[in-house]
C-alpha positions in Angstrom: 52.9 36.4 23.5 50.2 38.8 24.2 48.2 39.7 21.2 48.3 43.6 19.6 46.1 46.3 21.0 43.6 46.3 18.3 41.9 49.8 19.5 45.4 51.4 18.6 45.7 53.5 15.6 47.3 53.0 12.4 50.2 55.5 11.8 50.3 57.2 8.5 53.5 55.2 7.1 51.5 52.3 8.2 48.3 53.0 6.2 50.2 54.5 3.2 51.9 50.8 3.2 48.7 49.1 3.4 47.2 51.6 0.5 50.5 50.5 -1.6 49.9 47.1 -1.2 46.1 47.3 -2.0 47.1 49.0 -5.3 49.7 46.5 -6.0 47.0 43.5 -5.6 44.5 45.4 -7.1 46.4 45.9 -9.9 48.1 42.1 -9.9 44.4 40.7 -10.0 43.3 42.9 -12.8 46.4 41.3 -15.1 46.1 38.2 -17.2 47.6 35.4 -15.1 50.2 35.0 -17.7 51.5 38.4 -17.6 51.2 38.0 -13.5 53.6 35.3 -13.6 56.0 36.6 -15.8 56.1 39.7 -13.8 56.8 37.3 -10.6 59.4 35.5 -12.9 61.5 38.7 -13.2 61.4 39.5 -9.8 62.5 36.0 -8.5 66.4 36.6 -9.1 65.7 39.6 -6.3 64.3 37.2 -4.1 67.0 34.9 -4.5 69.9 37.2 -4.2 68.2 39.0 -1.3 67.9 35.6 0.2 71.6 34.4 0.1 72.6 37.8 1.9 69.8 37.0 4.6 71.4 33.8 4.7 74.4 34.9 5.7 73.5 37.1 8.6 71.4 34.6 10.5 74.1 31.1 9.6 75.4 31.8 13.0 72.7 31.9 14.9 71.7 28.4 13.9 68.2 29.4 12.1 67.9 29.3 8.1 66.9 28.4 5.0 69.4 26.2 4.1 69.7 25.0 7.5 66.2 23.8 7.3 67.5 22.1 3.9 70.4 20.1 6.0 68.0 19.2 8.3 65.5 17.8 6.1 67.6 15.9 3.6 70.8 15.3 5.8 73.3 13.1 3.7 71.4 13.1 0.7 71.7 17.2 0.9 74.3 18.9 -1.6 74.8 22.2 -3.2 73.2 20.8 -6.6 70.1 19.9 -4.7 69.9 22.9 -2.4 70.5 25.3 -5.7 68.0 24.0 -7.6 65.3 23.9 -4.5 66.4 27.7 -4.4 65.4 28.5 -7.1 62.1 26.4 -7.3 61.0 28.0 -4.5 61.7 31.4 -5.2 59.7 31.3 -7.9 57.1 29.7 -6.0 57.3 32.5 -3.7 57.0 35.6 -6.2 54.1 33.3 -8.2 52.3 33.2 -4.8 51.8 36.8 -4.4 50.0 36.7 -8.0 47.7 34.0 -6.9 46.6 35.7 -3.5 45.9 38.8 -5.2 43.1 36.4 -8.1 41.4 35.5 -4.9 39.2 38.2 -5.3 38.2 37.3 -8.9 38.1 33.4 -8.3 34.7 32.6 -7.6 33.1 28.9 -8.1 33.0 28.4 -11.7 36.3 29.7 -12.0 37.4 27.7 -9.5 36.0 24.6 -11.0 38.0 25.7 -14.4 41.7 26.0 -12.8 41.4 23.1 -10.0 41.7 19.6 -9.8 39.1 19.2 -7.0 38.5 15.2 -6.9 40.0 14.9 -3.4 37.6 17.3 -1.9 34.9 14.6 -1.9 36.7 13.4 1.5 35.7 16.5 3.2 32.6 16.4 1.6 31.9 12.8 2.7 33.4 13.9 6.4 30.6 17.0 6.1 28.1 14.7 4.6 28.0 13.4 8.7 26.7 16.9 9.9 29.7 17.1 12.4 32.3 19.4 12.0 35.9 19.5 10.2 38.9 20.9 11.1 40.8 21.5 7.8 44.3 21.8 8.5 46.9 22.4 6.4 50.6 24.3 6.1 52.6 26.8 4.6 52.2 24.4 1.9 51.8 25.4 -1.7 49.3 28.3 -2.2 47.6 27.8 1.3 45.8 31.0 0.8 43.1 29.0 -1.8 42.5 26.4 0.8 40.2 28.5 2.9 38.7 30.2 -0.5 37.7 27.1 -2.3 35.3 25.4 0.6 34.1 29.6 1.0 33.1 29.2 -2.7 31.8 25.8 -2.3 29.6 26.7 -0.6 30.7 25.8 3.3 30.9 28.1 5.7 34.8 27.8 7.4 36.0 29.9 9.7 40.0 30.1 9.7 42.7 31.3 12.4 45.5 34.2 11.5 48.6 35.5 12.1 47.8 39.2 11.8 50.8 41.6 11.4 51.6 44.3 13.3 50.2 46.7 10.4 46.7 46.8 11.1 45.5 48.3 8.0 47.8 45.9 6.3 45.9 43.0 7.9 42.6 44.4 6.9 43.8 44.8 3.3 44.7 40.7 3.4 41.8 40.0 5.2 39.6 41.9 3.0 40.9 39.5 0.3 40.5 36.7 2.2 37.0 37.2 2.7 36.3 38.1 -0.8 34.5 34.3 -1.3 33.0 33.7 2.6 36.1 33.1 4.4 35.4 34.5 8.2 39.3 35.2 9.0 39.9 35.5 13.2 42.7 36.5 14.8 45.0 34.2 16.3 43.9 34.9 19.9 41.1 34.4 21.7 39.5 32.4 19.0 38.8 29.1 20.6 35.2 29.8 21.6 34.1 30.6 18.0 35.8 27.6 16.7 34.1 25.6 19.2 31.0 26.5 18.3 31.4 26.4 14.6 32.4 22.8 14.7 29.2 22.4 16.8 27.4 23.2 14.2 28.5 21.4 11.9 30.8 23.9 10.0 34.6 24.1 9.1 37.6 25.3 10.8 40.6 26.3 8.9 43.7 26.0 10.9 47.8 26.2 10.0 50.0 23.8 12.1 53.4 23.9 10.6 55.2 27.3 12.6 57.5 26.3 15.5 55.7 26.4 18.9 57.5 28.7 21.8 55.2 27.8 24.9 54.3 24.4 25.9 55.0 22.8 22.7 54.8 18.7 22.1 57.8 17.4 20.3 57.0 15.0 17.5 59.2 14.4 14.3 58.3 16.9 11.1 60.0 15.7 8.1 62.1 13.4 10.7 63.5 15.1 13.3 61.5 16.0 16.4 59.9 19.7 16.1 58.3 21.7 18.7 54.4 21.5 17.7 51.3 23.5 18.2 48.7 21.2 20.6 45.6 23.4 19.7 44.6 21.4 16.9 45.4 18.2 19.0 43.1 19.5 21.5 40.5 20.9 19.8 40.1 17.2 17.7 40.0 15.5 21.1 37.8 18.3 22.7 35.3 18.3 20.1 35.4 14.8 18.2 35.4 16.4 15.0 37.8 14.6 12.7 41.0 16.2 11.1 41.9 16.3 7.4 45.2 17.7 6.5 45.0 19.3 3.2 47.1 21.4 0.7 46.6 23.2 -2.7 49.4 22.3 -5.1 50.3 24.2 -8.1 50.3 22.0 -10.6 51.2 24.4 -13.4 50.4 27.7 -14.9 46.8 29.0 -13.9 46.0 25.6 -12.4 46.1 23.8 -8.9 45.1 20.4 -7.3 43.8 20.1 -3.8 44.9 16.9 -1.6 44.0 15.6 1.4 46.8 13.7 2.9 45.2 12.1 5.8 41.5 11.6 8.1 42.0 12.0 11.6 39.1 10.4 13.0 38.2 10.2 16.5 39.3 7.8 18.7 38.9 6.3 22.2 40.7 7.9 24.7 44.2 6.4 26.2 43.5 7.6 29.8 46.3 9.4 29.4 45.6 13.4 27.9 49.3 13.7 26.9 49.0 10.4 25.0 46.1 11.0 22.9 47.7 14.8 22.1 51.3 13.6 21.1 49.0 10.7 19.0 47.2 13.3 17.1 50.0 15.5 16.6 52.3 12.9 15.4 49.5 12.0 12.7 49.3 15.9 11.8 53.0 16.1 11.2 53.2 13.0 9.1 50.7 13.9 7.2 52.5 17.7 6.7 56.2 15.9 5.9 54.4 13.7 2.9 52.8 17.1 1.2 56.7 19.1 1.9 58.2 15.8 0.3 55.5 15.6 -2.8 56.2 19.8 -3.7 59.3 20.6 -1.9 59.6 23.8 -3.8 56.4 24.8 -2.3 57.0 24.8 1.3 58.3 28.3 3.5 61.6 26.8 3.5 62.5 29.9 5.9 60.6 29.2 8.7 61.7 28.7 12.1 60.6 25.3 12.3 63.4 23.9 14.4 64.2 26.4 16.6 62.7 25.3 20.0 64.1 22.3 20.9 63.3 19.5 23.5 65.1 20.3 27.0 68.3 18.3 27.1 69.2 17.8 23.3 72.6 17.6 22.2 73.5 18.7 18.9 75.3 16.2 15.9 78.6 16.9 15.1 77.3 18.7 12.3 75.8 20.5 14.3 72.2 19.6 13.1 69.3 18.5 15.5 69.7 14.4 15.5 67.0 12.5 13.6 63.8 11.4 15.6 64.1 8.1 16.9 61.2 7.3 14.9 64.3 7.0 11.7 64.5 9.8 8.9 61.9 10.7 6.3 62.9 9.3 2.5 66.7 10.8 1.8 65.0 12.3 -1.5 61.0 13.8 -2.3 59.8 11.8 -4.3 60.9 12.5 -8.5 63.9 13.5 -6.8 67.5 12.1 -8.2 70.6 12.7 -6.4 72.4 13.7 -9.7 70.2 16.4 -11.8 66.8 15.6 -11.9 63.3 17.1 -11.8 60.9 17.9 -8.8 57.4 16.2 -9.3 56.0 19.3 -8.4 55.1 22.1 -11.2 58.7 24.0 -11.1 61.6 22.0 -12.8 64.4 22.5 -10.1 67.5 21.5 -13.3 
């Protein structure tokens, strides 16, 4: 897809959108993060019943939130389970837009006061080399902070972008973004300034969980084969900077924990490009599947995640994508029960 023109004007609706939304984080980051979440509490029920129509439009077409469910936890899936991860993650969701908008007022010491940051002493160890690191992570529990915290400990990372078709929109998230360092690119033509970051020794923030139209490699994501970005593959092989795949969990009200789920060190080639690339992607998706199944309220359950699929597939007859031949993920996250039990995550899911 080619990327926006960005010489082309904003249209009034467009910037009075942006200017809402400024107002609206503005105002969200001003609150006391008790009154934020409350505020996102009340406006969950929207997002759920607004979700369950949406549901219902795109069931046919094979795409879906609760599709995504099936495919995920396949027998071990049932309407208690799916009801309760509903709800989880719509709260997730409205909570999410409260803690995007206290970017701007989270510097280092307050960071140090709300985050459980004892895992960040791998990429500290992996900086320690004076080589760069690619920090990849998901639309994973608040991905936003990943990005801010190294900014505001002091690293300099530079991270890649969906920007929306809004342009003053993107500049308003951006702006945020950038409150504590964070250089935010574009998804296009960004290769060369990644390139020479990691060459000098800095950080490159990267998300690798969104379904991949063109050219993808298909490796299992929560156990059944997805079609998966080979940028970060290729940049790790390109480059020989290693690959830590990383999340920030909310933990509970106010505070989060930051994990790194695994080191992708360099290797020795294969001889074979393809080889190495399906390797290092295969590594990046198992290391995405065990932060989904650890806080699977947290995840963008609504993503097109399965959508491509490999030439040739045939269908179950539940009309699912079939498991990997790798063998599905655990039927269950983990503090999971299949009669009513709680989510080892921060939201109780009962």
């Amino acid at each position: 897809m080619a990327p926006p023109p960005e010489d082309q004007p904003s249209t009034r609706t467009q910037r009075l959108v942006a200017w809402a939304a400024w107002a609206a984080l503005r105002t969200l980051s001003a609150l006391p993060l008790w009154l934020g979440y409350a505020l996102a509490d009340l406006v969950a029920p929207l997002l759920v019943l607004f979700t369950l129509q949406h549901e219902r439009k795109v069931r046919h077409k094979g795409r879906g939130l609760f599709r995504n469910q099936r495919i995920v936890f396949r027998d071990a899936w049932t309407p208690e389970l799916s009801r309760r991860l509903l709800w989880g993650w719509a709260r997730h969701m409205t909570r999410l837009v409260v803690d995007f908008a206290r970017i701007q007022v989270l510097d280092a010491k307050a960071m140090r006061a709300c985050f459980d940051m004892r895992e960040l002493a791998k990429v500290r160890d992996l900086r320690a080399r004076g080589q760069g690191v690619i920090c990849l992570t998901g639309h994973i529990g608040v991905w936003e902070l990943s990005g801010h915290l190294a900014a505001v400990s002091g690293w300099t990372i530079t991270s890649i972008a969906r920007p929306p078709k809004n342009h003053a929109l993107s500049d308003v998230g951006n702006a945020i973004r950038g409150s504590g360092g964070q250089i935010v690119l574009a998804k296009w033509g960004v290769l060369r300034p990644i390139f020479k970051g990691l060459r000098r020794g800095e950080l490159a923030g990267v998300i690798a969980d969104e379904n991949a139209r063109t050219n993808p490699v298909f490796v299992p994501f929560l156990g059944t084969l997805a079609a998966t970005n080979r940028a970060p593959a290729l940049i790790h092989l390109k480059t020989g900077a290693p690959i830590a795949v990383v999340s920030v969990a909310r933990l509970e009200r106010g505070r989060f924990r930051f994990h790194v789920w695994d080191v992708i060190e360099p290797r020795p080639s294969s001889g074979s490009r393809e080889v190495d690339v399906e390797r290092v992607a295969r590594r990046i998706n198992d290391g995405l599947s065990r932060a989904i199944l650890a806080y699977p309220e947290q995840w963008l359950w609504g993503m097109r995640r399965y959508h491509t699929r490999p030439p040739g597939e045939v269908l179950g007859p539940d009309g699912l994508p079939p498991v990997a031949p790798d063998g599905p993920q655990e039927a269950y996250p983990p503090g999971y029960d299949a009669a009513p039990g709680q989510a080892r995550g921060a939201i109780s899911l009962h």
